[in-house]
PAFI-175765 format. One record per residue (C-alpha): chain; x, y, z. Coordinates in Angstrom, 3 decimals, always signed. Example, Ala and Ser with C-alpha at 12.3 -4.5 7.8 and 13.67 -1.06 7.14 Angstrom:
c_xx_yy_zz
A_+12.300_-4.500_+7.800
A_+13.670_-1.060_+7.140
This chain:
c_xx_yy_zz
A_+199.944_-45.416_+37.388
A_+197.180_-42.797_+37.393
A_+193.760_-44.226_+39.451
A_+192.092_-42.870_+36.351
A_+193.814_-44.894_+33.449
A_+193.375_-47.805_+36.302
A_+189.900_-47.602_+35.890
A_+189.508_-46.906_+32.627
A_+191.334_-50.164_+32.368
A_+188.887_-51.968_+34.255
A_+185.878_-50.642_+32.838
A_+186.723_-51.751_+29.192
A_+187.917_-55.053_+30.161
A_+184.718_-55.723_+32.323
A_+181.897_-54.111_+30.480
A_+180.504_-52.709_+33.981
A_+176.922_-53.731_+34.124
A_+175.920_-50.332_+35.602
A_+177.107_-48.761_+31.873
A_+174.928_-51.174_+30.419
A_+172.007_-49.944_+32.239
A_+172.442_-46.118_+31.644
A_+173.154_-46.366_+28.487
A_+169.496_-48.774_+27.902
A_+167.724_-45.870_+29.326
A_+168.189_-43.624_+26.467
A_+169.437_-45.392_+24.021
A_+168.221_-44.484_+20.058
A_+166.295_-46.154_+17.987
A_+167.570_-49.778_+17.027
A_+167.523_-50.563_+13.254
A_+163.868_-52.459_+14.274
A_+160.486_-51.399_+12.489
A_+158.742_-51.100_+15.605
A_+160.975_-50.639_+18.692
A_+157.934_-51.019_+21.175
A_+156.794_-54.371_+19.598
A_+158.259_-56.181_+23.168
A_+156.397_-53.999_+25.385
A_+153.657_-55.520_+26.931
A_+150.548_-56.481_+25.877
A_+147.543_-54.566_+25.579
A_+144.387_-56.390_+27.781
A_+140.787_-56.021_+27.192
A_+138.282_-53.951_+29.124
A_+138.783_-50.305_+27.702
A_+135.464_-48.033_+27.280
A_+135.508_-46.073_+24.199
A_+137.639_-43.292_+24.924
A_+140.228_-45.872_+26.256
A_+140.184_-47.616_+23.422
A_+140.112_-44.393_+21.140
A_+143.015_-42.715_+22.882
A_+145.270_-46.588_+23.061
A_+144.968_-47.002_+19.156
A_+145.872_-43.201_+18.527
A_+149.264_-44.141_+20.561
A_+149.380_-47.670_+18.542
A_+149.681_-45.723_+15.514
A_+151.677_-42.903_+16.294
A_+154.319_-45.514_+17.687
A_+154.022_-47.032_+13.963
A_+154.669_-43.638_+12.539
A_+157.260_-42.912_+14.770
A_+155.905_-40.108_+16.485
A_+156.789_-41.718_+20.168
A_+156.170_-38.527_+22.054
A_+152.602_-38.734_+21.054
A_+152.559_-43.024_+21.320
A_+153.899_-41.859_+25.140
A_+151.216_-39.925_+25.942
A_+148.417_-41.843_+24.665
A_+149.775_-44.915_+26.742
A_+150.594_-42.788_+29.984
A_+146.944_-41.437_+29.757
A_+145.239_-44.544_+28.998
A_+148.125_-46.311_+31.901
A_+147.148_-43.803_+34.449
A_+142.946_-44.131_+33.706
A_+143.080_-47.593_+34.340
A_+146.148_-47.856_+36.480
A_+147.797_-50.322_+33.818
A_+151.470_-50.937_+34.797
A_+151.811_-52.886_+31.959
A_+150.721_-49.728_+29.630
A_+152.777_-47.015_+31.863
A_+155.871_-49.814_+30.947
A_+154.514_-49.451_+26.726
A_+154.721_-45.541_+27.610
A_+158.352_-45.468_+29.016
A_+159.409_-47.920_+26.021
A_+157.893_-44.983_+23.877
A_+159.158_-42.809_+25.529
A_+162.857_-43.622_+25.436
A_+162.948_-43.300_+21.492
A_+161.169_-40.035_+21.549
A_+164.609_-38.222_+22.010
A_+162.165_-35.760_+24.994
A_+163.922_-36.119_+28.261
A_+161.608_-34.713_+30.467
A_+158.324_-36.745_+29.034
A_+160.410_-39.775_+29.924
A_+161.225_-38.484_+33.406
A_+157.931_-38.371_+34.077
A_+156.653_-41.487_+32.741
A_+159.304_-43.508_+34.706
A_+158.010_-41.523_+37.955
A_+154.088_-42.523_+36.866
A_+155.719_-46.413_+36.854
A_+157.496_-45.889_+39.766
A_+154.152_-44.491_+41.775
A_+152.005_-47.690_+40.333
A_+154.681_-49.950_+40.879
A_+156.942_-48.723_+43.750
A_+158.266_-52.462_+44.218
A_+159.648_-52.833_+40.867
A_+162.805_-53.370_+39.688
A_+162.927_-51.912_+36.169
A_+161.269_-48.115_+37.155
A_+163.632_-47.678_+40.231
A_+166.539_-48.672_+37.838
A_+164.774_-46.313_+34.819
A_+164.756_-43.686_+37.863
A_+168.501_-43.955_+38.972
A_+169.868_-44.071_+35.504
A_+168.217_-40.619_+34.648
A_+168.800_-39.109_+37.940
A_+172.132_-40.008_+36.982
A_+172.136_-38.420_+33.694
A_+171.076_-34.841_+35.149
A_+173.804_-34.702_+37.674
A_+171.570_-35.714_+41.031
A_+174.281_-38.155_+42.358
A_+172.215_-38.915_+45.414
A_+168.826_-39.501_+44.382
A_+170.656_-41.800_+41.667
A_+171.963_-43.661_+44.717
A_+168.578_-43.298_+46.804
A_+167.471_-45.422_+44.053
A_+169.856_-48.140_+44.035
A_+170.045_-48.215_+47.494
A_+166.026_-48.858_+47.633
A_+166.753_-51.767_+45.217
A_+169.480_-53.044_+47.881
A_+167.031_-52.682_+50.397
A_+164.718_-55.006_+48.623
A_+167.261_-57.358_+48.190
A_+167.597_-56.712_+44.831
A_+171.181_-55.822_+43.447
A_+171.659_-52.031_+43.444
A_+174.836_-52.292_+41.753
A_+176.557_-49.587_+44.607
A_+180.088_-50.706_+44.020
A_+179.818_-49.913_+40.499
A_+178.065_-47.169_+41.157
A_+180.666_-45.669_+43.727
A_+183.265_-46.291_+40.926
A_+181.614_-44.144_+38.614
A_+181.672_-41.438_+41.271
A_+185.055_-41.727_+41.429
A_+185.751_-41.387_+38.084
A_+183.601_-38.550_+37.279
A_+183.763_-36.467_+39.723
A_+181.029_-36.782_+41.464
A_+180.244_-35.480_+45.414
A_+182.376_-37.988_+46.795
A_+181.301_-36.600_+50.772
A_+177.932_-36.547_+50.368
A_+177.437_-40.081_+48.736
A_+179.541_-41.359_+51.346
A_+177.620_-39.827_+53.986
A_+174.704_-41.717_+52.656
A_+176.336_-44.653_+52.239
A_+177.777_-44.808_+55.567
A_+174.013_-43.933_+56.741
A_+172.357_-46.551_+54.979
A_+175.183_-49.417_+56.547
A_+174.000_-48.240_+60.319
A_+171.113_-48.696_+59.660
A_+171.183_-52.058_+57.574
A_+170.835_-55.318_+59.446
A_+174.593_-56.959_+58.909
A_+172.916_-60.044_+57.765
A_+171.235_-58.336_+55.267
A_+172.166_-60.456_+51.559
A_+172.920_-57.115_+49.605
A_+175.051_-54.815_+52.301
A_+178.394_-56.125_+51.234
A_+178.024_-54.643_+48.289
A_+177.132_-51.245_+50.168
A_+180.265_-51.918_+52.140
A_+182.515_-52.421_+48.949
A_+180.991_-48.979_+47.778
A_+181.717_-46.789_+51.155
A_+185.311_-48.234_+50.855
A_+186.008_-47.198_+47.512
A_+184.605_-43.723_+48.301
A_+186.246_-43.580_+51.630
A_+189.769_-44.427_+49.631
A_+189.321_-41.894_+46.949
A_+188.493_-39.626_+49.616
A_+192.220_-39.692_+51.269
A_+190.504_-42.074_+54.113
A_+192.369_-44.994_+53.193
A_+193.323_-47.031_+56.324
A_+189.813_-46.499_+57.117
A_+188.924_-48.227_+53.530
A_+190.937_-51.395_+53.968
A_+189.708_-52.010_+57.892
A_+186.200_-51.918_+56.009
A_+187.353_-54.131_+53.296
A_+189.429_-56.704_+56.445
A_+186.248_-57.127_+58.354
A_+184.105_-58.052_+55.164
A_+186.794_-60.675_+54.242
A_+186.368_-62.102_+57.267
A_+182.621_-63.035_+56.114
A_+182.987_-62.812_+52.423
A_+186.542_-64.057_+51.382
A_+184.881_-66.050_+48.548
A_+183.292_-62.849_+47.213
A_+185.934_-61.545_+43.904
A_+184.505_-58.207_+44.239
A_+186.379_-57.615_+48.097
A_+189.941_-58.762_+46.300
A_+189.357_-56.263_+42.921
A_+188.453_-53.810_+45.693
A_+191.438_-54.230_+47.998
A_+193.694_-54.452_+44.553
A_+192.391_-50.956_+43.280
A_+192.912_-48.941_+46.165
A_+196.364_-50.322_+46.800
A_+197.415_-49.268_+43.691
A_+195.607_-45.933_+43.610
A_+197.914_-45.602_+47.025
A_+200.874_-46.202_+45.182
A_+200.882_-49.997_+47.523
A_+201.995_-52.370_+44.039
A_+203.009_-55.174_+46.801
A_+199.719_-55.502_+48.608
A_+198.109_-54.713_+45.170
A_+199.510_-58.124_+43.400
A_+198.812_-60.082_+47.085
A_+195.108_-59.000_+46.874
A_+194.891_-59.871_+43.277
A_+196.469_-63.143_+43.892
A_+194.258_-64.203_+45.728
A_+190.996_-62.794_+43.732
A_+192.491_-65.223_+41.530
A_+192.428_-67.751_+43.460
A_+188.621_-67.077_+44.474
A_+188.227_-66.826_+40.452
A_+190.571_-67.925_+38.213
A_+188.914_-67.020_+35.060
A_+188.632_-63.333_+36.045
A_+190.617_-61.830_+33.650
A_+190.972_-58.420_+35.892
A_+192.987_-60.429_+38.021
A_+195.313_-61.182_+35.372
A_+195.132_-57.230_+34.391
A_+195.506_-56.437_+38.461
A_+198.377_-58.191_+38.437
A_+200.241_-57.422_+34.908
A_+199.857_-53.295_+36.901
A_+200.874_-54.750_+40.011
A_+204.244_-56.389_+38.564
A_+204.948_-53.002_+36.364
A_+204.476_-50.911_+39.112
A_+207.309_-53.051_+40.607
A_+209.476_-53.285_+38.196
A_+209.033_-56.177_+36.973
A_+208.797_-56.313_+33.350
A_+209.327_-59.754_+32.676
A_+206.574_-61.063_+35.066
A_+203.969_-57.947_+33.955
A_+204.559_-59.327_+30.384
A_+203.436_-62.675_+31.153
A_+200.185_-61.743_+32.560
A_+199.888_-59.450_+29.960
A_+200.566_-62.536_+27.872
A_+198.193_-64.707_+29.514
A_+195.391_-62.385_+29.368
A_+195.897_-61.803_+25.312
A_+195.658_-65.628_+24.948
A_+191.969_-65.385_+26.908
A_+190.429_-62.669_+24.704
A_+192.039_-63.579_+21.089
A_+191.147_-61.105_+18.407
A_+190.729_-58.374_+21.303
A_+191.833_-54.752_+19.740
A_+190.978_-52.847_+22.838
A_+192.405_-55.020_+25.225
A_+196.047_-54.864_+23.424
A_+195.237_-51.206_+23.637
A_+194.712_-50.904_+26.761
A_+197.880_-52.568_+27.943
A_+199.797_-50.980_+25.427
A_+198.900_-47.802_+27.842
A_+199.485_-49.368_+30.886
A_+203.266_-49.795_+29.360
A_+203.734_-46.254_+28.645
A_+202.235_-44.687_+31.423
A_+205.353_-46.310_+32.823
A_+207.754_-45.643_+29.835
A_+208.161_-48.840_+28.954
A_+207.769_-48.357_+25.365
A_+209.075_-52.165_+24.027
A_+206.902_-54.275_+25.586
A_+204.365_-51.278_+24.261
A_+205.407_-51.357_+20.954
A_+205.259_-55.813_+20.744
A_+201.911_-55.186_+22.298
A_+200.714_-53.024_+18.980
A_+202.741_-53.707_+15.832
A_+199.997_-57.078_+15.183
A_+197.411_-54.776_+14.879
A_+198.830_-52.764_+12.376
A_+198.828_-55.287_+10.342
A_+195.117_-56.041_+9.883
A_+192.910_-54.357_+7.753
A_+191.034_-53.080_+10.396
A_+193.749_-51.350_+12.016
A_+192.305_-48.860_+15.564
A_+193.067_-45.414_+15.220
A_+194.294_-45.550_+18.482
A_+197.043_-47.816_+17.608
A_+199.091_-45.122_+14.874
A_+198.397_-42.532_+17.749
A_+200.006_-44.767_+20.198
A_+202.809_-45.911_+18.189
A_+203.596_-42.219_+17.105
A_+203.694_-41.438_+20.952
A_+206.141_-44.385_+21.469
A_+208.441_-42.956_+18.479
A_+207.927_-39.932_+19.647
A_+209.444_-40.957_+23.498
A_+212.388_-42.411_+21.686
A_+213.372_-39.181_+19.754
A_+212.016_-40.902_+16.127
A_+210.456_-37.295_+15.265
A_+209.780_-38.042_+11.917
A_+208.944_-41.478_+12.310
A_+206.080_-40.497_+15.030
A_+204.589_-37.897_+12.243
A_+204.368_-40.875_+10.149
A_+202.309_-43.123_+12.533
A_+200.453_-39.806_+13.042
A_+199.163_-39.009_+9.669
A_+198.172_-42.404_+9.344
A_+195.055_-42.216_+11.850
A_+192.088_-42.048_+9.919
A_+189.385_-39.172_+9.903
A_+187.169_-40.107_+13.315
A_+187.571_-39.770_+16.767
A_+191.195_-40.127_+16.378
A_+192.027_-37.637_+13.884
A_+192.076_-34.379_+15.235
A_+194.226_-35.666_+18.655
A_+196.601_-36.924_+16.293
A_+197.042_-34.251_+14.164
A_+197.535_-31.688_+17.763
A_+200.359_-34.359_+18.920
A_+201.735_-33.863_+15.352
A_+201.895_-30.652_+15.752
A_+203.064_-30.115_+19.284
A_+205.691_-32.863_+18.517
A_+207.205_-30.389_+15.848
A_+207.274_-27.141_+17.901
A_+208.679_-28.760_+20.398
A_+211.695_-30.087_+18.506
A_+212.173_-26.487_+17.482
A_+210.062_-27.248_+14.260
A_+207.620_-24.633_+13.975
A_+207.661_-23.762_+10.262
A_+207.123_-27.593_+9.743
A_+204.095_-27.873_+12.465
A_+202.506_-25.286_+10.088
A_+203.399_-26.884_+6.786
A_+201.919_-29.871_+8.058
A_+198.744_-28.766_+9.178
A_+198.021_-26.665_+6.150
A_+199.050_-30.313_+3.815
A_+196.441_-31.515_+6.352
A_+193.754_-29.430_+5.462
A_+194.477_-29.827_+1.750
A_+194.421_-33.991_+2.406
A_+191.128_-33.427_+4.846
A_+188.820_-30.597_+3.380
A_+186.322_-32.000_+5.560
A_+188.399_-31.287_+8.714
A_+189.915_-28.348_+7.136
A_+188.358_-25.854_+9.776
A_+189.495_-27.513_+12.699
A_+192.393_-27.818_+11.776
A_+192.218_-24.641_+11.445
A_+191.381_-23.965_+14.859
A_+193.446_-26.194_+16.264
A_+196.899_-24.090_+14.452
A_+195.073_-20.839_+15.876
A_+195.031_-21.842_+19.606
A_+198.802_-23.261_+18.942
A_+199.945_-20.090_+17.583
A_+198.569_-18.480_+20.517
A_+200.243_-20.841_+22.985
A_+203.410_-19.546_+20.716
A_+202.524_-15.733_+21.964
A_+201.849_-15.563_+17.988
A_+198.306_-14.239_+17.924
A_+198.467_-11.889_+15.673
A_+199.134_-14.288_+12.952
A_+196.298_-16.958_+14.430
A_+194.401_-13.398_+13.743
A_+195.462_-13.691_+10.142
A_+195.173_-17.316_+10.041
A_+191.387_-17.332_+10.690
A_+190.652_-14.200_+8.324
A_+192.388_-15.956_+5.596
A_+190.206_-19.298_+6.137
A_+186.946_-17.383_+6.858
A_+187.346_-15.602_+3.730
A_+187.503_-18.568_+2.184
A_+184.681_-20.507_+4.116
A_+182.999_-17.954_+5.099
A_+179.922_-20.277_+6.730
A_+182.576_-22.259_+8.506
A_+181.421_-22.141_+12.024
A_+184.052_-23.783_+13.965
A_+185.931_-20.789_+12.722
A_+183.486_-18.087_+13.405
A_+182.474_-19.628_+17.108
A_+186.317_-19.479_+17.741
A_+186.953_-16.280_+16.152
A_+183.637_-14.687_+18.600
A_+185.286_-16.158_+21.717
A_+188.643_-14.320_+20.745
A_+186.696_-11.323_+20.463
A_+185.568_-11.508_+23.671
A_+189.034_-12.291_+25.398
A_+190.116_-8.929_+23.966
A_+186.646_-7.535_+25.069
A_+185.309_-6.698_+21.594
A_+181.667_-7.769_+22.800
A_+179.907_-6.019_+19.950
A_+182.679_-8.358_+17.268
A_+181.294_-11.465_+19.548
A_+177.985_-11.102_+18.971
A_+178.426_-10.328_+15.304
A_+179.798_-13.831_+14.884
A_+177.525_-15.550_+16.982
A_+174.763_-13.709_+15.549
A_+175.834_-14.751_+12.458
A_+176.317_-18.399_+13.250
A_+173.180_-18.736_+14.526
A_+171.323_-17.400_+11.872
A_+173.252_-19.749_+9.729
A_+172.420_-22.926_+12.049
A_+169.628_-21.930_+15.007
A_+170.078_-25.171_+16.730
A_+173.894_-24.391_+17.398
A_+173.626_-24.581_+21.417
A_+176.955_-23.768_+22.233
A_+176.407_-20.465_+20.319
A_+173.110_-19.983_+21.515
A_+174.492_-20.270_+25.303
A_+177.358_-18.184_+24.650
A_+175.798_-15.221_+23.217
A_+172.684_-15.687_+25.993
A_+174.942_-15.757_+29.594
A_+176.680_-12.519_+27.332
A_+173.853_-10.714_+27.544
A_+172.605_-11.828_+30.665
A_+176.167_-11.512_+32.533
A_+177.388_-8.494_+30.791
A_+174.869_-6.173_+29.403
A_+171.526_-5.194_+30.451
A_+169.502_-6.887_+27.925
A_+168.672_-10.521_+30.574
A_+165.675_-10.886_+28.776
A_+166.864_-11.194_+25.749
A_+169.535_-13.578_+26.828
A_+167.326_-15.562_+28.333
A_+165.230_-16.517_+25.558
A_+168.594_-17.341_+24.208
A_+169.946_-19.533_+27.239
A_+165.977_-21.644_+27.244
A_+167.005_-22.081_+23.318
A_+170.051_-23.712_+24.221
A_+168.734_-25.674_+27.034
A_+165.615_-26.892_+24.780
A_+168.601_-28.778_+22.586
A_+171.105_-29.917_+25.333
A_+168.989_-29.909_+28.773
A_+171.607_-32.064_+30.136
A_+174.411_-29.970_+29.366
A_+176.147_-28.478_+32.466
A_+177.170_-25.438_+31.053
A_+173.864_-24.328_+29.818
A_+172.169_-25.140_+33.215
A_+174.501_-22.523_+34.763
A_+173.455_-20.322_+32.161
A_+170.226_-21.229_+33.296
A_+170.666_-20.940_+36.801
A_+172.441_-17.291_+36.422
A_+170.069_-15.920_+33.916
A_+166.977_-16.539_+36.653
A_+169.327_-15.495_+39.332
A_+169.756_-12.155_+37.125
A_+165.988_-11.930_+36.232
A_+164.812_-11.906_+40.510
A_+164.320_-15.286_+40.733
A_+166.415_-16.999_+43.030
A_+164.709_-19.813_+43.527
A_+164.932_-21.157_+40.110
A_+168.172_-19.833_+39.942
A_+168.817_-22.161_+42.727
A_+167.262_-25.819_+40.896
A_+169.717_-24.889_+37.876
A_+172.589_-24.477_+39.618
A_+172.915_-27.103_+41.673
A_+172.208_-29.029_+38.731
A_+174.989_-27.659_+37.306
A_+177.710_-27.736_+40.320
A_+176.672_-31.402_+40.575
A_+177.907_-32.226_+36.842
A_+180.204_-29.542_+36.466
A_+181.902_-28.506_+39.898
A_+184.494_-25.619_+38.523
A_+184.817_-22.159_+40.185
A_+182.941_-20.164_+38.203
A_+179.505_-22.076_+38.982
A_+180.482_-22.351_+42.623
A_+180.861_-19.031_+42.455
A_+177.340_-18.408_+40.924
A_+175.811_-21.199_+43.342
A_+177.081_-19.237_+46.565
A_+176.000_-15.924_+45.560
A_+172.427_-17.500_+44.852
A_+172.613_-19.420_+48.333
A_+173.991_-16.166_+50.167
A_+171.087_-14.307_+48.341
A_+168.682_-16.826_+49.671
A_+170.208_-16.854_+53.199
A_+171.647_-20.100_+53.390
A_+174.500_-18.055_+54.469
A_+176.333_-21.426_+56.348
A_+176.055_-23.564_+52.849
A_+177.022_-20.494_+50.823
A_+180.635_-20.098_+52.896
A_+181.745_-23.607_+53.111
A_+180.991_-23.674_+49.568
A_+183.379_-20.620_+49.073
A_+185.709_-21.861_+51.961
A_+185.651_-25.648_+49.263
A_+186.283_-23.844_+46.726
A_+189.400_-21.852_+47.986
A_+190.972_-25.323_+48.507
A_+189.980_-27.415_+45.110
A_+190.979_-24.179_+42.385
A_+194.686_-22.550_+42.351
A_+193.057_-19.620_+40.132
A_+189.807_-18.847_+40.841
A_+189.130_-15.371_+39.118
A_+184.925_-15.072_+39.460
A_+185.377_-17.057_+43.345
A_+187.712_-14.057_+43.717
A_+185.305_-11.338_+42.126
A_+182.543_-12.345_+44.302
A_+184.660_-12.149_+47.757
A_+185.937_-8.845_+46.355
A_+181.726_-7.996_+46.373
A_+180.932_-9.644_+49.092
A_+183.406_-9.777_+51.463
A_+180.895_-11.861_+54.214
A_+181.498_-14.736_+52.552
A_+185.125_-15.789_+52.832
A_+185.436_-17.918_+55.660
A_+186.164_-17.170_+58.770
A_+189.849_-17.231_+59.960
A_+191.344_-20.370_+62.009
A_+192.522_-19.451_+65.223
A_+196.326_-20.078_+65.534
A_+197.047_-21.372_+69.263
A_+201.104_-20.900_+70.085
């Protein structure tokens, strides 16, 4: 079982509150007439100005203009030091789509109200959002602190399953529990956090001795048993996996990710018969529940046991609201048994959304594989006929297979013949620019790009491309730069464009900005290339030590690391130094 689908599993079948929270933060506007009609209530005592300045933010938050509504109310908030109108600006303020206006409005809250619960929460979530793992946890530990739950298990989970800097939360974690009074009503829940990290971390005899001494105190809490259950089966330990989640079970018997724990403890072992009766059990709690059957459909054929699967998913299709993901699984289970032409079936029955295009590639792949790939064609041209609306990625998507096939001459011809016939299709022309620049036809790359973007201006991934071009690869930074702050205007959380960010200032002189982007970036986005761009800023900077065991990281987390390599080629200093070999 992968630790990945294991959480995944979890997450869905427990709604984790911490999910809830980011997603509150910036959520859009509810179908409401006026989203900030629960905010609270304006008092008496303004002077003229006040009052002038509060009813020009009443009505712009009428008209929808909540940028505006925000800054009336954070002016007015900060005049008067009103929490309660700093709290109407950061409800403004989330449905006015600005990031960095609601950034700072949740830091004016915090600064009036540095004992509240709702700005440090506001403050973690974005933190979050921009890649800053540990101020996201500085936050929620603060709330700990206060006795207040910070939500750190949860937290640590999402670490996990992102990506995120697994050492350095840890470190902070493991800081915060020295110096924590053990009596302290929140630090289990710091405790349950270290250990998770500590586990995914390879440390995981260290994890459970955590996890033993908190039982000791807190046997009655659920969270220690989900805990202990999890990272025995992300260490391959079914057998202590189903003990631990017998006896969360015990501690709460209508905790259905017990029942889950244990249905993946009992497959893991071999058990099908048992797994099937939790699995079972746990349908009969949550009747009508598409994603749960889902879910352990997946759990089934992660371990190829496609009947139980298949029992699990054949109700479903059935009902008139039939999940996409159900065809796509039920192709994959045909598919496993050989059915080739029964899995194309279940394919081409997944509906245009989120679904479709996956579907269509394991359609596809199914048929080349099986020796089939006149027939992968012929059914992704029928497709585009069927789908016009899809019909460029599906374009796109028989390009990059043909070039997986060595073919790429005719993906060449493929996209001609489909760009001459959509000509403003820009799926096609982004793909088409990026091929140019694999074969190093820079001056074909920006003709497309160009192109695109004059045919949609807010296209960011454009935008970025054809900026860290210029800026990487020509002499013309300025110019790409204008292009990268475009990009970054639109998607300011996107990690990619931060690096763009980061190497664009880094190419203009100024390191020091260079340096705020990317470790933005690194934090969201930790591939080679931007470690590669971070250590050549930090070396630049002379933080020589944090540049090399950056470097000396990355030679242990990437196989192929082609610009890590570049830069060590250029700078030599900063490979790590050698480990002396004693005989």
């Amino acid at each position: 079982m992968a630790p990945r689908l294991i959480h995944i599993a979890l997450t869905v079948a427990t709604a984790l509150p911490l999910a809830a929270c980011q997603s509150a933060a910036v959520s859009p506007i509810a179908e409401q007439a006026d989203p900030i009609a629960s905010a609270p209530p304006i008092r008496r005592g303004l002077d003229a100005v006040g009052l002038a300045t509060l009813l020009t933010a009443e009505i712009a938050g009428q008209r929808g203009d909540y940028a505006s509504a925000t800054r009336g109310y954070l002016e007015t908030g900060e005049r008067y030091r009103s929490v309660a109108l700093i709290e109407r600006a950061a409800l403004a303020a989330r449905f006015s789509g600005d990031q960095a206006l609601l950034e700072t409005t949740a830091m004016r809250w915090y600064d009036l109200a540095p004992q509240a619960e709702a700005p440090t929460r506001l403050l973690s979530s974005l933190a979050l959002q921009r890649g800053d793992w540990l101020a996201s946890l500085d936050y929620r530990l603060a709330l700990a602190e206060r006795g207040e739950h910070g939500e750190l298990a949860s937290f640590s989970e999402l670490a996990i399953e992102e990506g995120g800097p697994l050492p350095v939360l840890l470190e902070r974690l493991t800081q915060y529990l020295v110096e924590t009074d053990a009596a302290h009503p929140q630090r289990h829940d710091a405790v349950l956090a270290t250990a998770l990290i500590e586990a995914a971390i390879g440390n995981v005899t260290q994890a459970q001795a955590r996890l033993a001494r908190l039982g000791e105190s807190h046997a009655e809490l659920p969270e220690l048993w989900l805990a202990q259950a999890r990272i025995a089966l992300d260490a391959d330990d079914p057998t202590s996996a189903r003990q631990a989640a017998r006896r969360g079970r015990e501690v709460a018997p209508e905790d259905g990710r017990f029942i889950l724990m244990l249905a993946q403890s009992e497959l893991l072992l071999g058990n099908i018969s048992a797994a099937e009766n939790q699995t079972d059990a746990l349908i009969e709690r949550h009747v009508g529940g598409h994603e749960l059957r889902l879910i352990l459909a997946q759990l089934y054929l992660e371990e190829g046991h496609t009947a139980p699967a298949r029992r699990l998913l054949l109700p479903l299709v059935s009902e008139v609201d039939t999940p996409a993901m159900a065809y796509t699984l039920l192709g994959a289970i045909a598919e496993q048994e050989g059915q080739v032409d029964n899995a194309l079936l279940y394919y081409r029955q997944v509906p245009a959304g989120d679904q479709f295009l996956q579907a269509r590639l394991l359609a596809a792949r199914m048929l080349i594989n099986d020796d089939r790939l006149e027939d992968a064609r012929s059914f992704l041209h029928t497709e585009r006929l069927r789908h016009d609306e899809q019909a460029a990625s599906l374009a796109a998507l028989e390009a990059e297979l043909l070039d997986q096939q060595g073919l790429g001459d005719e993906a060449d011809e493929l996209l001609e013949r489909e760009l001459r016939r959509s000509p403003g299709a820009e799926e096609l022309l982004y793909l088409r620019a990026m091929r140019a620049f694999s074969m190093g036809d820079l001056a074909a790359m920006e003709e497309d790009l160009q192109r695109l973007i004059e045919r949609q201006p807010d296209h960011a991934m454009a935008l970025n491309a054809l900026g860290y071009t210029l800026v990487d690869m020509t002499d013309r930074h300025q110019e790409g730069m204008e292009l990268i702050e475009r990009a970054y205007r639109l998607e300011p959380a996107n990690p990619a464009i931060l690096d763009s960010m980061g190497w664009g200032y880094y190419k203009l002189g100024n390191n020091q900005r260079a340096l705020e982007y990317l470790e933005r970036a690194y934090a969201m986005m930790p591939d080679q290339e931007v470690a590669a761009h971070l250590a050549e800023v930090l070396w630049e900077l002379g933080h020589e030590a944090q540049a090399r065991a950056l470097i000396e990281q990355a030679l242990e987390r990437y196989d192929e690391r082609p610009v890590i390599d570049d830069l060590l080629y250029r700078t030599p200093e900063l490979a790590p130094e050698p480990t002396l070999q004693f005989p």
